[in-house]
C-alpha positions in Angstrom: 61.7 1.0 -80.5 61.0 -1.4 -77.8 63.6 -4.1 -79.8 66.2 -1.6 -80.1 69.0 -1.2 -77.7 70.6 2.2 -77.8 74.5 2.2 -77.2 75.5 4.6 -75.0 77.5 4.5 -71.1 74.7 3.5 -68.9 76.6 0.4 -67.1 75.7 -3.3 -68.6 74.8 -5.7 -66.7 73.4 -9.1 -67.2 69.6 -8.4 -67.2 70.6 -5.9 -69.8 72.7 -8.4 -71.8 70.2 -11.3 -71.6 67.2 -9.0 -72.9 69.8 -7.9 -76.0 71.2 -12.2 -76.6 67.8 -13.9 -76.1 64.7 -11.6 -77.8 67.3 -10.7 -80.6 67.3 -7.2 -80.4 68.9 -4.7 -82.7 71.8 -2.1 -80.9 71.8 2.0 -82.6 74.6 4.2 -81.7 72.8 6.8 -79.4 73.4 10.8 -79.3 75.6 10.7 -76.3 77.8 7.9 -78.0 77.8 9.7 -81.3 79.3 13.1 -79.9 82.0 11.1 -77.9 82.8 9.3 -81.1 82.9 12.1 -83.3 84.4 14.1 -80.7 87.5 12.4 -80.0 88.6 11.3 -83.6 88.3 15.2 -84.4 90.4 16.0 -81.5 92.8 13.6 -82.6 92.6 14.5 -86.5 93.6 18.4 -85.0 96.3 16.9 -82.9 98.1 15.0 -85.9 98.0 18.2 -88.2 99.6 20.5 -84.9 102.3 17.8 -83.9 104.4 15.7 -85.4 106.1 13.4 -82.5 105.6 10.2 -82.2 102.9 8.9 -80.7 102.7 4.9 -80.5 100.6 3.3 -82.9 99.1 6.5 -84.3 101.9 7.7 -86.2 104.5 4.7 -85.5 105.1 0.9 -86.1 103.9 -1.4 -83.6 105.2 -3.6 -80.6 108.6 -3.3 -80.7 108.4 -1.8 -84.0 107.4 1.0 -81.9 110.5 3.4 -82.7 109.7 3.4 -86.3 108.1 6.4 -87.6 106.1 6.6 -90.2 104.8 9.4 -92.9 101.7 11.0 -92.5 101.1 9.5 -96.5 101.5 6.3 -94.6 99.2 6.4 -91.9 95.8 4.5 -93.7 98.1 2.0 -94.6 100.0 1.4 -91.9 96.3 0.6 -90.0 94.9 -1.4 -93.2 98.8 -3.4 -93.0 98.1 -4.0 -89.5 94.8 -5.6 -89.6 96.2 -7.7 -92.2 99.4 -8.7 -90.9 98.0 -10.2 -87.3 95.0 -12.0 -88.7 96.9 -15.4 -88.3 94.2 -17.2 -86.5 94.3 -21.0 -86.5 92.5 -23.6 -85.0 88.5 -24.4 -84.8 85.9 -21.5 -85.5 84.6 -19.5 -82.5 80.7 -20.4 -82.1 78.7 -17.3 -84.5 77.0 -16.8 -81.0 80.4 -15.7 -79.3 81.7 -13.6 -82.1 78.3 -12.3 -82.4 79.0 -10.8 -79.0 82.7 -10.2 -79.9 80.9 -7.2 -82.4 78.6 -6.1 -79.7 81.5 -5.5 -76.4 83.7 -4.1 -79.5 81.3 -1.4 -80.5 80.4 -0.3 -77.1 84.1 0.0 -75.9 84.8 2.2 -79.0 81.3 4.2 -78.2 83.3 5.7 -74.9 85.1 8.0 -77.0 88.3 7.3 -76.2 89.5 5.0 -79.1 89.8 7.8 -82.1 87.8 5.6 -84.2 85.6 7.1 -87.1 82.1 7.0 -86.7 81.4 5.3 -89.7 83.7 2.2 -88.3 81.9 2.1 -85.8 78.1 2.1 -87.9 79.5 -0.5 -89.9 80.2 -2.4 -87.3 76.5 -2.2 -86.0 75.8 -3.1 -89.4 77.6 -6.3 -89.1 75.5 -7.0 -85.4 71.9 -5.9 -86.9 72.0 -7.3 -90.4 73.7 -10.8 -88.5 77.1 -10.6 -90.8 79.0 -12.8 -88.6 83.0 -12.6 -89.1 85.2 -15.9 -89.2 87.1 -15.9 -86.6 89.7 -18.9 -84.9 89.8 -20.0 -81.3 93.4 -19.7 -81.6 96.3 -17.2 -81.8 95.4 -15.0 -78.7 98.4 -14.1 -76.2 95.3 -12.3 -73.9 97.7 -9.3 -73.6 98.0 -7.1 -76.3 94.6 -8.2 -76.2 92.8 -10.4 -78.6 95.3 -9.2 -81.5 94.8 -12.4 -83.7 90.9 -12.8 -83.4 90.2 -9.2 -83.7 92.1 -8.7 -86.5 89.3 -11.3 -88.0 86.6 -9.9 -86.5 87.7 -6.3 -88.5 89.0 -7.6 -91.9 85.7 -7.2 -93.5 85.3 -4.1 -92.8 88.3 -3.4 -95.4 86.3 -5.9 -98.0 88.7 -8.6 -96.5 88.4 -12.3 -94.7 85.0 -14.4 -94.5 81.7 -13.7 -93.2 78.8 -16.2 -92.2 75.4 -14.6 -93.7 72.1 -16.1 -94.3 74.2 -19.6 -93.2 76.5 -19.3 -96.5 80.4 -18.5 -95.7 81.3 -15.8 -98.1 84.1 -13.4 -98.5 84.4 -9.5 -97.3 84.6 -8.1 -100.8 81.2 -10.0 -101.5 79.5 -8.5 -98.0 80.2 -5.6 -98.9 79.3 -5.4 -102.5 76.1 -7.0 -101.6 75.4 -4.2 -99.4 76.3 -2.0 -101.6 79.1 -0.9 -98.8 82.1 0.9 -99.4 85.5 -0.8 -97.6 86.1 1.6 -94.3 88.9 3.5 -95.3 90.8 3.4 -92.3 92.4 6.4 -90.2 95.4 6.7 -88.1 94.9 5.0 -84.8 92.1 2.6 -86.3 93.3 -0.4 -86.6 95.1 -0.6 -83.4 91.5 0.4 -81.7 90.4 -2.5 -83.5 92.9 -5.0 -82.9 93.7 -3.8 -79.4 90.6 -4.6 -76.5 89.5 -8.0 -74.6 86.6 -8.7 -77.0 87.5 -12.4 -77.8 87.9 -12.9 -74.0 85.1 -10.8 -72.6 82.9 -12.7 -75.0 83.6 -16.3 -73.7 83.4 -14.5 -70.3 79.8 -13.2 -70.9 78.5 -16.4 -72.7 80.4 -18.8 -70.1 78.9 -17.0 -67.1 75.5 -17.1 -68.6 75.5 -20.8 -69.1 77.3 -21.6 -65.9 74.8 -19.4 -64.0 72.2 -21.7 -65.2 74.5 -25.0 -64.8 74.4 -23.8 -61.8 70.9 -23.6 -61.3 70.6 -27.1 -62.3 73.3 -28.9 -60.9 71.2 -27.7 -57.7 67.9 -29.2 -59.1 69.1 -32.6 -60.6 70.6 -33.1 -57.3 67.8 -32.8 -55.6 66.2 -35.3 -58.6 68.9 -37.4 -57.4 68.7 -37.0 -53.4 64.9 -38.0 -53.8 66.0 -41.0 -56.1 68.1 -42.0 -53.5 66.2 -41.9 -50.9 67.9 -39.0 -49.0 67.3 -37.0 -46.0 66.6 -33.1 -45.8 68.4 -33.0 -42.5 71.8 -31.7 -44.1 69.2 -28.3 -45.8 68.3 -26.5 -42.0 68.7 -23.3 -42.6 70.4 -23.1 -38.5 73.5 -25.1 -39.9 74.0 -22.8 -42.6 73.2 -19.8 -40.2 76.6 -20.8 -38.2 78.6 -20.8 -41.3 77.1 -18.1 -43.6 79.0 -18.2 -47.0 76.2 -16.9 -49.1 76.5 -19.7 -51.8 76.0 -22.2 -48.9 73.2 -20.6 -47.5 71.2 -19.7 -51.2 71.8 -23.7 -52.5 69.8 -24.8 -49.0 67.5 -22.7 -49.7 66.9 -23.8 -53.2 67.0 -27.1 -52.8 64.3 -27.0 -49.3 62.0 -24.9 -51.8 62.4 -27.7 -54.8 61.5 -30.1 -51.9 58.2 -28.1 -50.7 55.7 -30.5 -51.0 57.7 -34.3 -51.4 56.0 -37.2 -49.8 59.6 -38.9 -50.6 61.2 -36.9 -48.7 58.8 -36.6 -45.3 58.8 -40.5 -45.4 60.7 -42.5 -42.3 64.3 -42.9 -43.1 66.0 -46.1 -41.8 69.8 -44.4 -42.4 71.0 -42.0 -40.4 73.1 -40.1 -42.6 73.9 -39.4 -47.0 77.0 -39.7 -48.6 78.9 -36.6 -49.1 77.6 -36.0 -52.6 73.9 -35.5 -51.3 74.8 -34.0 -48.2 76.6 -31.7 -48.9 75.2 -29.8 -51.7 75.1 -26.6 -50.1 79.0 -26.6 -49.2 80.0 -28.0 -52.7 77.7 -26.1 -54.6 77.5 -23.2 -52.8 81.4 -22.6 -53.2 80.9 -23.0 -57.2 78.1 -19.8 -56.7 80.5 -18.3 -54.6 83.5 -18.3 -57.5 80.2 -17.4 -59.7 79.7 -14.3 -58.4 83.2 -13.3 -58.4 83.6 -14.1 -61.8 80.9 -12.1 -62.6 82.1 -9.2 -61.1 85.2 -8.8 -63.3 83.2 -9.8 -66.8 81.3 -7.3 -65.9 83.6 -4.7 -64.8 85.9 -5.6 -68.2 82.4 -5.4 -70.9 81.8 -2.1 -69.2 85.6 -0.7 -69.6 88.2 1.1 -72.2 90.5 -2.0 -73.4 92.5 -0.5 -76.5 95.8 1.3 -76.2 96.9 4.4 -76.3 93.9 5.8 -74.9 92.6 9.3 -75.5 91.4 12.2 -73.4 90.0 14.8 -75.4 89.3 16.8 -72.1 92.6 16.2 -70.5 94.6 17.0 -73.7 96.7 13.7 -73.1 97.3 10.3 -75.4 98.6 8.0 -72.8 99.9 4.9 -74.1 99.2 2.0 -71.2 97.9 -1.8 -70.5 94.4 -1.3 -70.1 94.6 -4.2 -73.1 96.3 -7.2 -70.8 94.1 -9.8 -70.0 95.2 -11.1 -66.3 92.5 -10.7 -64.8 90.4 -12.3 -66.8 92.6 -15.1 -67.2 92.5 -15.6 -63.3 88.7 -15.2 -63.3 88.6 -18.1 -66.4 90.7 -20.3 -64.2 88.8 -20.1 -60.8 85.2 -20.5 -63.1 86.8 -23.5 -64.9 88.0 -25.0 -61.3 84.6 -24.0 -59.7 82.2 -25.2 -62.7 84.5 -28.6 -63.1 83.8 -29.5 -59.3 80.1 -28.8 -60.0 80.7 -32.2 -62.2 82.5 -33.8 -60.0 80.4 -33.7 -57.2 77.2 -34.5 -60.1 79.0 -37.5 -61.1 79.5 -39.1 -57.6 76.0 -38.8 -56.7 75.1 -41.3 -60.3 78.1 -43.7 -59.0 75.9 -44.0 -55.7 72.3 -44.2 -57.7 73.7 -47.1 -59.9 75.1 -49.2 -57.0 72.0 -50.9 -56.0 71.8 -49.3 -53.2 68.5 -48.2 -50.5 66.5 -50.9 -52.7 67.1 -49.4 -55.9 68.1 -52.3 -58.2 71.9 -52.5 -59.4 72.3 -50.0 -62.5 68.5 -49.2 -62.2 66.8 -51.2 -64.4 64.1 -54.4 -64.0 66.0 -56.9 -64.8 69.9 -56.5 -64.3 71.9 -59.5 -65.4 70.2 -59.6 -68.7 70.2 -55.7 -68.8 73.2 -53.8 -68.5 71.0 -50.9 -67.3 72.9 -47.0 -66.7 76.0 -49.1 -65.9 78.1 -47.0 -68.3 76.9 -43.7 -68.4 78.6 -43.9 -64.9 81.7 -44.4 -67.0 81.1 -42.0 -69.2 80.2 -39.0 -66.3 83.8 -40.4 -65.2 85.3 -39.9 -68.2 84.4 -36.9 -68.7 85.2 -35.7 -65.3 88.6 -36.8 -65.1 89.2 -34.5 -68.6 87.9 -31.8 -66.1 90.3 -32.1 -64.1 93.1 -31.8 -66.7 91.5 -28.8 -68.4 91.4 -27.1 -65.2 94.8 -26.6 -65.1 95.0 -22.8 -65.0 96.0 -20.7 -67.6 96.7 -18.2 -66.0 100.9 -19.1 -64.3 101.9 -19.9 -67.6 103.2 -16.5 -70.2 105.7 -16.6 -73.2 107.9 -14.0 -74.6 106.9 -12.1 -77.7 107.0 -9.0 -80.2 110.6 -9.0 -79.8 110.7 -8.9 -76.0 108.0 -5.8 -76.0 105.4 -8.2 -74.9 107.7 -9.9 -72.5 104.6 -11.1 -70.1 101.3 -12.3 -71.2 98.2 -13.6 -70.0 97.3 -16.6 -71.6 93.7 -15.7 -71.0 92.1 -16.5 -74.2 93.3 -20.6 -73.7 91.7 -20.0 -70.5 88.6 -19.0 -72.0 88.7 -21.8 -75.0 89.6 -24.4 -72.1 87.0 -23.5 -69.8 84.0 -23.6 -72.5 84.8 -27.1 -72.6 84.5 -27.7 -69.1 81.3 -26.1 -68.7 80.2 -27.6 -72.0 81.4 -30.9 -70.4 79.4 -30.1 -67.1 76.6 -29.5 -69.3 76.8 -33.6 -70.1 78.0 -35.0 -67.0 74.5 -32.9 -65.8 72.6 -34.7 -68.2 73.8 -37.9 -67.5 72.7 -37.3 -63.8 69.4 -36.5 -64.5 69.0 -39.5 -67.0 70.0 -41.4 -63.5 67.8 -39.6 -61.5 65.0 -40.1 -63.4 65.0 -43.4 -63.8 65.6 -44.3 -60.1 62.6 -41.8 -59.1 60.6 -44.3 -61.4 61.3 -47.3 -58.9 60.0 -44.8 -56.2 56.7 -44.5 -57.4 53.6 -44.6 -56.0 55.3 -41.9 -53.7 55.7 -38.6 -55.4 58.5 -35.9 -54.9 57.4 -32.4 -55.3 54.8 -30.4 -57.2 57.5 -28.7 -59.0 60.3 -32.0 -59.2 56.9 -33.8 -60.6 56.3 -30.9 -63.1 59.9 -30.7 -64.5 60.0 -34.7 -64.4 56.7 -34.8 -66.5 58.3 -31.9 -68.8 61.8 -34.8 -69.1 59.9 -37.7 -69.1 57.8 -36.0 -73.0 61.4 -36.1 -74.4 63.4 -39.1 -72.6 60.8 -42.0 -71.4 61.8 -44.4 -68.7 64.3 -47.5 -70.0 62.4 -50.6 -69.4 65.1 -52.6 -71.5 68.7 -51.7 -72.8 68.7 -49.3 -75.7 71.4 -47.0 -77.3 72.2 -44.9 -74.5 73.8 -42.3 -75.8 71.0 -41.4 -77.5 69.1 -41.1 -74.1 72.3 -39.0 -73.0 71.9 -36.6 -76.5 68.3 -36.3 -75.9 68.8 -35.0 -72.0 71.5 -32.6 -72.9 69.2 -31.1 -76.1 66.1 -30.9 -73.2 68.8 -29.0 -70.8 70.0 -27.0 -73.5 66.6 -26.0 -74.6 65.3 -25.7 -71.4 64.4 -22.0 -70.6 64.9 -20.4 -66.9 63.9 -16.9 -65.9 66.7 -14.6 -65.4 65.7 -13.7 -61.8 65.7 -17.2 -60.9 69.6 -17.7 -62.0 71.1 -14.2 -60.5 
């Protein structure tokens, strides 16, 4: 029982997430989520067979269509045409990982009883997480305010023995899933599809896997600096806790911190400086970095306010005796909260890829583009140009999302989000900080070699032996970006205790 996760409406949070993604754990339906499941689709079962007004999406067409009526013989296909109908994804694939999480934020805002889904939907769909029957879905066709129409439609065709599935690393079709399982196709009931199809699931997703990653980014944007400021020689002046005392933004004063605790220890660091003063990019870490956290923990606030809310439409109250059709489904605020993250984790790089300009420049005795013999070697004079590169396509990513909105449905939907491009656009810039990261502490590393015999750090010495087993020091010019591959696999790879990011 210990590697089961019981669904119910105890409030996520990111411990609780973490422990489900990285040990793998398999999600049940509890009691309490059961009876609110059951309890609302009989409630609205009895309200369809006592009333026949419309009520949108239940027993009507949808989006502007939403002055048709339709027959009560109608009503399963009417959900079954609308799953079909708005699964007109294009584009690349969604990572199995995010749509692996797409399943899990679907089935616990269904669990809160106050979708009308069946119970056995919902199963099915914990079939889907447990058994690792991964949907196809496409990174494209999201408006972010009816929802995720477009990629939940794909996430819920195979329920109906429809669409593509990954299993066992083979891409096969819903009707094969299913017979393979022996499963019946979810005959769908009124309301169903439109639970389905309505929600932030595609965007809550990125959210949840974005702020993960950038959490740890984070984490080491603040320890390859440090890499970096002992490379270049730099003073721990700037870290005094009594400057940040007199300016207390929390990220400021937590990145001091860190970084005087990576430094615990460093002869580099204690040695006699002959400059008075860093550049910028050393100096101030805690202000540049410390504003990124700062964004972080915003960001983090609405993800996890959004995974832990009600995002179809209408919604029910069984207890209330009220179907309220509202917009718990539009995606601004996310959308704002993908834009600041993609701002906040794109100046993380940009600050990262100023401090490798200055390592590189031959500068505090370190020998132009750090290696033995420069002339005949090149050295790490272009993986400068790359970080550059790929900072400047930061910059243009981060763009936000969020001001732009496009008519649609008719005029219905006559003011969307735009937050699923926000979330698309900002996996590539914290993907992309991921590399301009590595590219630092391929730098770093190699300037902390022309340091030596001074040491830094126990711990800087520790994670520099742990580098050094998969990315030696460059006596001569090799394939670099093989060197660059290799650092951002060890990053990747590299494992950091939850309590340590949050």
């Amino acid at each position: 029982m210990d590697n089961i996760h019981f669904i119910n409406a105890k409030r996520i949070d990111f411990t609780i997430l973490s422990d489900i993604i990285y040990n793998e754990k398999k999600i049940k339906l509890s009691k309490e989520a059961i009876d609110k499941i059951e309890k609302c689709r009989n409630y609205l079962d009895s309200k369809i067979k006592q009333d026949s007004s419309p009520i949108y999406g239940i027993n009507t067409g949808f989006g502007s269509l939403c002055n048709v009526k339709i027959s009560s013989d109608n009503l399963r296909q009417l959900q079954e045409n609308l799953v079909m109908s708005h699964a007109c994804g294009t584009g690349e694939e969604v990572p199995q990982s995010i749509v692996k999480l797409m399943l899990f934020l679907k089935i616990q805002s269904l669990s809160y009883g106050h979708s009308g889904v069946q119970l056995e939907t919902v199963e099915r769909l914990v079939d889907f997480y447990n058994n690792n029957i991964i949907p196809v879905v496409y990174t494209q066709g999201s408006l972010g305010a009816s929802g995720d129409l477009a990629p939940l439609a794909h996430l819920s065709l195979p329920l109906i023995g429809k669409g593509e599935v990954y299993y066992n690393n083979q891409r096969i079709s819903g009707e094969d899933i299913l017979k393979k399982f022996g499963w019946d196709s979810i005959q769908l009931k009124s309301k169903e599809g439109l639970a389905l199809l309505n929600g932030t699931q595609f965007m809550s997703a990125y959210g949840i896997h974005l702020i993960l990653k950038s959490y740890k980014l984070s984490y080491l944007a603040d320890l390859i600096g440090t890499l970096s400021l002992e490379g270049f020689d730099g003073r721990n002046s700037p870290f005094n806790e009594l400057i940040h005392f007199i300016r207390p933004h929390n990220g400021q004063i937590n990145t001091a911190e860190r970084i005087n605790e990576f430094l615990e220890g460093s002869e580099l660091i204690n040695q006699p400086k002959e400059h008075v003063q860093d550049p910028y990019s050393f100096r101030c870490m805690p202000q540049v970095h410390g504003a990124s956290k700062d964004a972080l923990s915003y960001c983090k606030k609405i993800f996890l306010t959004e995974i832990n809310s009600v995002t179809d439409n209408p919604n029910i109250f069984v207890d209330a005796d009220e179907i309220i059709s509202g917009g718990n489904f539009h995606g601004q605020t996310l959308a704002l909260a993908f834009d600041f993250l993609g701002i906040a984790m794109a100046e993380l790089g940009n600050i990262s890829e100023r401090r490798t300009f200055q390592l590189v420049s031959g500068l505090r005795g370190l020998p132009p583009f750090l290696v033995k013999n420069p002339g005949l070697n090149s050295g790490f004079m272009i993986p400068q140009y790359t970080a550059a590169s790929i900072v400047s396509q930061n910059k243009q990513l981060a763009t936000p999302s969020s001001i732009d909105s496009i008519v649609s449905s008719n005029g219905q939907e006559d003011h969307v989000s735009m937050g699923a491009n926000g979330a698309t656009k900002t996996k590539r810039i914290v993907d992309n900080l991921e590399t301009i990261l590595a590219i630092e502490l391929l730098n770093a590393s190699q300037a902390l070699h022309f340091r030596q015999p001074l040491k830094s750090s126990p711990f800087l010495e520790t994670f520099l032996a742990m580098y050094r087993t998969d990315v030696p020091f460059v006596e001569n010019d090799k394939v670099l970006s093989d060197e660059i591959k290799k650092t951002v696999s060890f990053i990747t790879n590299l494992a950091i205790d939850i309590e340590e990011l949050f």
